[in-house]
PyMOL Python script that loads the backbone (N, CA, C, O; Angstrom):
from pymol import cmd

cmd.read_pdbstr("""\
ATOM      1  N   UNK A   1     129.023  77.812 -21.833  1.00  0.00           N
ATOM      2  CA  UNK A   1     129.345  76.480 -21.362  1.00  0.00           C
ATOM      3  C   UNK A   1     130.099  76.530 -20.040  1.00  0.00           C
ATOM      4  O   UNK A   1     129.998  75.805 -19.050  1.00  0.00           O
ATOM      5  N   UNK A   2     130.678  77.304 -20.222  1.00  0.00           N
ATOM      6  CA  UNK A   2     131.839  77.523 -18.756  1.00  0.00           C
ATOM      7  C   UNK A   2     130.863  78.161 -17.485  1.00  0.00           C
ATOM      8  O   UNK A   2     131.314  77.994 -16.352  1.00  0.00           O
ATOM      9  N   UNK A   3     129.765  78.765 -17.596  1.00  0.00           N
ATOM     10  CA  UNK A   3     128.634  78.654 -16.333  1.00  0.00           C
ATOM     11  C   UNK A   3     127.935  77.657 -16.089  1.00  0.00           C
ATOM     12  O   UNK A   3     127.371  77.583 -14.997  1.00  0.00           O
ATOM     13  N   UNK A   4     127.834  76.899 -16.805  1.00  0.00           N
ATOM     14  CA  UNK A   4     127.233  74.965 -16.525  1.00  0.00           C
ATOM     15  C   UNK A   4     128.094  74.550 -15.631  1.00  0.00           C
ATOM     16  O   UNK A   4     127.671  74.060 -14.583  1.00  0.00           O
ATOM     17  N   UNK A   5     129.719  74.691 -15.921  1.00  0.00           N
ATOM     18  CA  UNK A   5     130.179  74.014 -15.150  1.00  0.00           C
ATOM     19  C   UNK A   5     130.691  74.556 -13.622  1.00  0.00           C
ATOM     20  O   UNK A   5     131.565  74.054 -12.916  1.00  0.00           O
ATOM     21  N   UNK A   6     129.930  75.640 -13.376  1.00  0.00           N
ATOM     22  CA  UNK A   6     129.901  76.375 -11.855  1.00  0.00           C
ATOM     23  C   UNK A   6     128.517  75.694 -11.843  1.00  0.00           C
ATOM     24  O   UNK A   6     128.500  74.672 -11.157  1.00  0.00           O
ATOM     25  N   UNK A   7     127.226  76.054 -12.506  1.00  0.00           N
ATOM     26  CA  UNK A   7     126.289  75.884 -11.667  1.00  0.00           C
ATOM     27  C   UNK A   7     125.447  74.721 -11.532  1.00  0.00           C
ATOM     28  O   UNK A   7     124.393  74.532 -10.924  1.00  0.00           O
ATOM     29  N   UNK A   8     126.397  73.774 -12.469  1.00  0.00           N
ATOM     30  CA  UNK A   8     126.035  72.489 -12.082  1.00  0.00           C
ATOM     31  C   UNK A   8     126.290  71.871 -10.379  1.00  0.00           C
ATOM     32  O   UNK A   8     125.517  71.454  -9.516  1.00  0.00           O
ATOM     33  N   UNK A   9     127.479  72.028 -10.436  1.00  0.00           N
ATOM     34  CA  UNK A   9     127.786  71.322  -8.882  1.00  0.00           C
ATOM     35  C   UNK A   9     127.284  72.350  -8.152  1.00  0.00           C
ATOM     36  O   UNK A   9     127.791  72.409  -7.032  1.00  0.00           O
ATOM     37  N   UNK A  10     126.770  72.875  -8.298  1.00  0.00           N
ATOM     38  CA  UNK A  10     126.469  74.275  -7.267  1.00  0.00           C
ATOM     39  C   UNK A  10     124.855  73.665  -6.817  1.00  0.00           C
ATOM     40  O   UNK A  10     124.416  73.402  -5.697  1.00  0.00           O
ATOM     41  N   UNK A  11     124.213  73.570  -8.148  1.00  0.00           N
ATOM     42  CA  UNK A  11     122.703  73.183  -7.777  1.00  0.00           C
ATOM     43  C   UNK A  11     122.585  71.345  -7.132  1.00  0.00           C
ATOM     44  O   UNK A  11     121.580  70.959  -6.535  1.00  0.00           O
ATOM     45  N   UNK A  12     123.685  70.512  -7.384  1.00  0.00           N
ATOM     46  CA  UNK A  12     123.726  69.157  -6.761  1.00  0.00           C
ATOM     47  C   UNK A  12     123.979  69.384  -5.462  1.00  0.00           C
ATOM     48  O   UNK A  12     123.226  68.968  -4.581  1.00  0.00           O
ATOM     49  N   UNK A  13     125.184  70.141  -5.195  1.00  0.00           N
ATOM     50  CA  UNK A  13     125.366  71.259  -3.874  1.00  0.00           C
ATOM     51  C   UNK A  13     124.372  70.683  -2.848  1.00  0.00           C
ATOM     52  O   UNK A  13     124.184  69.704  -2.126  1.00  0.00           O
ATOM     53  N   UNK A  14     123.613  72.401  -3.371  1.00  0.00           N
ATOM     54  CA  UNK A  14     122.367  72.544  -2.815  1.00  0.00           C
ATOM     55  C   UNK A  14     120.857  71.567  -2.759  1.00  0.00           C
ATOM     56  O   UNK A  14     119.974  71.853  -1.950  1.00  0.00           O
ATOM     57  N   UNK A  15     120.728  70.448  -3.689  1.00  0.00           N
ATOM     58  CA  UNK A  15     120.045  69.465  -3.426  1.00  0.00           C
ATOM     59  C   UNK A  15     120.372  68.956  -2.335  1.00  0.00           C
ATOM     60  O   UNK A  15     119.583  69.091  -1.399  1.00  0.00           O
ATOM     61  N   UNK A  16     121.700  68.179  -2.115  1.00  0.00           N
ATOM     62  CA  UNK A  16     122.127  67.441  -1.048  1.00  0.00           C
ATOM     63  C   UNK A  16     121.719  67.787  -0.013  1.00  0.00           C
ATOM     64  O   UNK A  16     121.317  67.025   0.866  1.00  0.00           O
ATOM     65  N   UNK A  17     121.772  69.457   0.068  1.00  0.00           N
ATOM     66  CA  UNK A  17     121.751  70.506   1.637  1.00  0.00           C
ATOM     67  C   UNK A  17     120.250  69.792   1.863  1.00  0.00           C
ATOM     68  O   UNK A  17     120.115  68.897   2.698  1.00  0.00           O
ATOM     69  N   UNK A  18     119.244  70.224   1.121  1.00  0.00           N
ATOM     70  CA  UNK A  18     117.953  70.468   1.022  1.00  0.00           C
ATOM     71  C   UNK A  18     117.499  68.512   1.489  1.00  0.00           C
ATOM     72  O   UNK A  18     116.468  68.102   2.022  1.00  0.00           O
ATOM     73  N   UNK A  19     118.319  67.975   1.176  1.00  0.00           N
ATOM     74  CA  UNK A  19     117.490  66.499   0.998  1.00  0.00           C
ATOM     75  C   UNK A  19     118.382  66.050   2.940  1.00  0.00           C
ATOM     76  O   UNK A  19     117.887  65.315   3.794  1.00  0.00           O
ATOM     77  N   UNK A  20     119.326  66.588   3.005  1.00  0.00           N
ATOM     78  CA  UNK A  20     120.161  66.396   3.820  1.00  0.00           C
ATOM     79  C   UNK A  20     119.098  67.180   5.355  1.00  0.00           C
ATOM     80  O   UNK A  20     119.127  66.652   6.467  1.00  0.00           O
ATOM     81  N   UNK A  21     118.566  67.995   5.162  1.00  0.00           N
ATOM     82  CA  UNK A  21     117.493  69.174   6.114  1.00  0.00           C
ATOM     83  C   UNK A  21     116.697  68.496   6.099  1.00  0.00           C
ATOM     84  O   UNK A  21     116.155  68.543   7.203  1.00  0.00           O
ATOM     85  N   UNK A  22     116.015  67.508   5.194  1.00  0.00           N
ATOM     86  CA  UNK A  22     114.624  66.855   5.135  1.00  0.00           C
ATOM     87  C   UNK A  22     114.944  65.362   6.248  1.00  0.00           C
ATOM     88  O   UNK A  22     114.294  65.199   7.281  1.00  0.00           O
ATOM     89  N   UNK A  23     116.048  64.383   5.785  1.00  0.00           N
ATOM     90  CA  UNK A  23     116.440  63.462   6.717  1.00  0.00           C
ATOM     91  C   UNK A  23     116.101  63.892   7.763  1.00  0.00           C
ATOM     92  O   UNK A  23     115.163  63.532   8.474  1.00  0.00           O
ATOM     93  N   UNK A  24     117.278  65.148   8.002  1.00  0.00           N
ATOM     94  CA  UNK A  24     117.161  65.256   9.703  1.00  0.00           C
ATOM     95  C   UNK A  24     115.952  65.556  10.460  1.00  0.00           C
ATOM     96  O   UNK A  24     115.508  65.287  11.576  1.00  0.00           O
ATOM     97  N   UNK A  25     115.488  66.393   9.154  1.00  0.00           N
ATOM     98  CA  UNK A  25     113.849  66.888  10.278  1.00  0.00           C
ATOM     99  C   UNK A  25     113.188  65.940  10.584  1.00  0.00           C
ATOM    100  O   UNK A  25     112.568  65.994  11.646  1.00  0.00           O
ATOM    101  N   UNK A  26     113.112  64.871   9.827  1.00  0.00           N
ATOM    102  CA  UNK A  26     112.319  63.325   9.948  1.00  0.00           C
ATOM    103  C   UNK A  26     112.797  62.550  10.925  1.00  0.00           C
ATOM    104  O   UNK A  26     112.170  61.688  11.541  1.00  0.00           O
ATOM    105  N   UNK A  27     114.043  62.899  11.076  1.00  0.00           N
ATOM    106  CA  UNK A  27     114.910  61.706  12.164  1.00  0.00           C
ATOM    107  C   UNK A  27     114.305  62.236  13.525  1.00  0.00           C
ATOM    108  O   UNK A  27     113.800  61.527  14.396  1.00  0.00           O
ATOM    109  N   UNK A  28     114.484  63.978  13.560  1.00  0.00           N
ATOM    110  CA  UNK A  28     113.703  64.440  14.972  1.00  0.00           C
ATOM    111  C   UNK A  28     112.668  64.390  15.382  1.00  0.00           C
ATOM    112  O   UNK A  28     112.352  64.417  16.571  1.00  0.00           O
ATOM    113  N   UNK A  29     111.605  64.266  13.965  1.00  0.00           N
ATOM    114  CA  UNK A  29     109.995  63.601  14.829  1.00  0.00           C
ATOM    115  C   UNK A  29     109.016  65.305  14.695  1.00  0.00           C
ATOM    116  O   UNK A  29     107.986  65.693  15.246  1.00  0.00           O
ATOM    117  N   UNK A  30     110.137  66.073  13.510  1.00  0.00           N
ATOM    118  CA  UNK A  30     109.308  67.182  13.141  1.00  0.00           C
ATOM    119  C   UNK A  30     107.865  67.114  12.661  1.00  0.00           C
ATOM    120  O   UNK A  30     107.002  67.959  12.898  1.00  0.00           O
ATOM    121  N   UNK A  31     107.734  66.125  12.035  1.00  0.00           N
ATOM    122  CA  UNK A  31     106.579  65.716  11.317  1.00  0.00           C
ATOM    123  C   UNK A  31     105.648  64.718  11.834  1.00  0.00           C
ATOM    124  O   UNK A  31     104.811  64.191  11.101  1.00  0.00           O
ATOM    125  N   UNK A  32     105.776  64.425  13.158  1.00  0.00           N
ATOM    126  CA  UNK A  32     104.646  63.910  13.465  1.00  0.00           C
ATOM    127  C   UNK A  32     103.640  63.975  13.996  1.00  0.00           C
ATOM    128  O   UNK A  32     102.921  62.999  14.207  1.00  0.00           O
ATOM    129  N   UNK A  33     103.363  65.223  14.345  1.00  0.00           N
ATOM    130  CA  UNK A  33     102.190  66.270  14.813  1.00  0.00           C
ATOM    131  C   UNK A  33     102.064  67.159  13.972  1.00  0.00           C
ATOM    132  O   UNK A  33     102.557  68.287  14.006  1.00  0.00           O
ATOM    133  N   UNK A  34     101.280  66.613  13.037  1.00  0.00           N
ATOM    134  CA  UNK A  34     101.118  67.609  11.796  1.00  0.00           C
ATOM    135  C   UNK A  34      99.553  68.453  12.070  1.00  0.00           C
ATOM    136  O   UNK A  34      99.332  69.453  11.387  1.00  0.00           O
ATOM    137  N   UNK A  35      98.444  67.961  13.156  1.00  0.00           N
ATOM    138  CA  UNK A  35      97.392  68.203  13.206  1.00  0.00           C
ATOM    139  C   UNK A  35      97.337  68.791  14.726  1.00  0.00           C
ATOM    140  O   UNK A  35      96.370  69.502  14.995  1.00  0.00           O
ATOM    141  N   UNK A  36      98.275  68.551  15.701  1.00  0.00           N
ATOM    142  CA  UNK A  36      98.245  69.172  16.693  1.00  0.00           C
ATOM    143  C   UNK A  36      98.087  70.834  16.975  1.00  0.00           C
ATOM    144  O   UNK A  36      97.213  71.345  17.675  1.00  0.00           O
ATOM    145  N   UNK A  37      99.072  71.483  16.307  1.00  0.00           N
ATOM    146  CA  UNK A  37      99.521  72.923  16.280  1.00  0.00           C
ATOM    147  C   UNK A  37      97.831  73.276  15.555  1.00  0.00           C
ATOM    148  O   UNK A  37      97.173  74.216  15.999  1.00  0.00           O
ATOM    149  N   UNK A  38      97.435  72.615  14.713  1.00  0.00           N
ATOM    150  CA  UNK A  38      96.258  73.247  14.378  1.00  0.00           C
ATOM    151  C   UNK A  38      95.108  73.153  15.255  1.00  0.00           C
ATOM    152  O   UNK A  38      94.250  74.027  15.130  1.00  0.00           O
ATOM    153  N   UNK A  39      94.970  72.394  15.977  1.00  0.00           N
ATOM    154  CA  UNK A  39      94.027  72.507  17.208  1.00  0.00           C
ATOM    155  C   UNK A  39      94.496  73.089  18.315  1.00  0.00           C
ATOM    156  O   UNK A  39      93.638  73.297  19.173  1.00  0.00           O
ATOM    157  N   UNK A  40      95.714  73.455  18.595  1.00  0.00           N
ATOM    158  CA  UNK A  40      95.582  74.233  19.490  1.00  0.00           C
ATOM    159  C   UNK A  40      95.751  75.624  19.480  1.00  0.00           C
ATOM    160  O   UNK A  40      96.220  76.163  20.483  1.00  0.00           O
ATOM    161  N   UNK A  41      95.372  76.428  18.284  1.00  0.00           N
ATOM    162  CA  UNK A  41      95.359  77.437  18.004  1.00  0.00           C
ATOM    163  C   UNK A  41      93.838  77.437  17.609  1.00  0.00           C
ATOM    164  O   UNK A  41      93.381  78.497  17.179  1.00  0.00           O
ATOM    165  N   UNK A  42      93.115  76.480  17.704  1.00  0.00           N
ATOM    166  CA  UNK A  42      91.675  76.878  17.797  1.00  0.00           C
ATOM    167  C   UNK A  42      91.293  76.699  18.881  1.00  0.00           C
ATOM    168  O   UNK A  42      90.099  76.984  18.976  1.00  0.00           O
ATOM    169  N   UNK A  43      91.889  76.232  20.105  1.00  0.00           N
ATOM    170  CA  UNK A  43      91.519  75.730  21.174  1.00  0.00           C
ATOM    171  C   UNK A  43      90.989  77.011  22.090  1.00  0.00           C
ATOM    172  O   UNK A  43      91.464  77.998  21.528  1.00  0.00           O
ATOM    173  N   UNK A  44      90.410  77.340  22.962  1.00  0.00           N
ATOM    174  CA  UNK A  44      90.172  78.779  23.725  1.00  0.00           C
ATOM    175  C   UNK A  44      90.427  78.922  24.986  1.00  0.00           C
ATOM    176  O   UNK A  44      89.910  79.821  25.650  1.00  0.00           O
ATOM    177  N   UNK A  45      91.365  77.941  25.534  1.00  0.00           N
ATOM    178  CA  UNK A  45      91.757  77.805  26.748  1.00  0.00           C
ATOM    179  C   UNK A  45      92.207  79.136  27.293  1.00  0.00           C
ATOM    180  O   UNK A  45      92.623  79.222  28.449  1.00  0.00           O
TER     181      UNK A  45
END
""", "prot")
cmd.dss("prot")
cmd.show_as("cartoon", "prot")
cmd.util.cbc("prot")
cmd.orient("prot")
């Protein structure tokens, strides 16, 4: 019982981090060329 209560807040923790990384990448506009990078690695310029 006494490791529940380390790895509880430990894994809410680490959600936050994880959901907290996802905001930001969205706020920067990571995700909106999701099809670009793939054409230009087929491209033969």
């Amino acid at each position: 019982m006494n490791g529940l209560m380390i790895l509880i807040p430990i894994a809410l923790f680490l959600g936050f981090v994880g959901l907290a990384a996802f905001l930001w990448s969205m706020k920067n506009g990571q995700f909106e060329d999701l099809d670009g990078a793939a054409w230009r690695a087929l491209d033969d310029d």
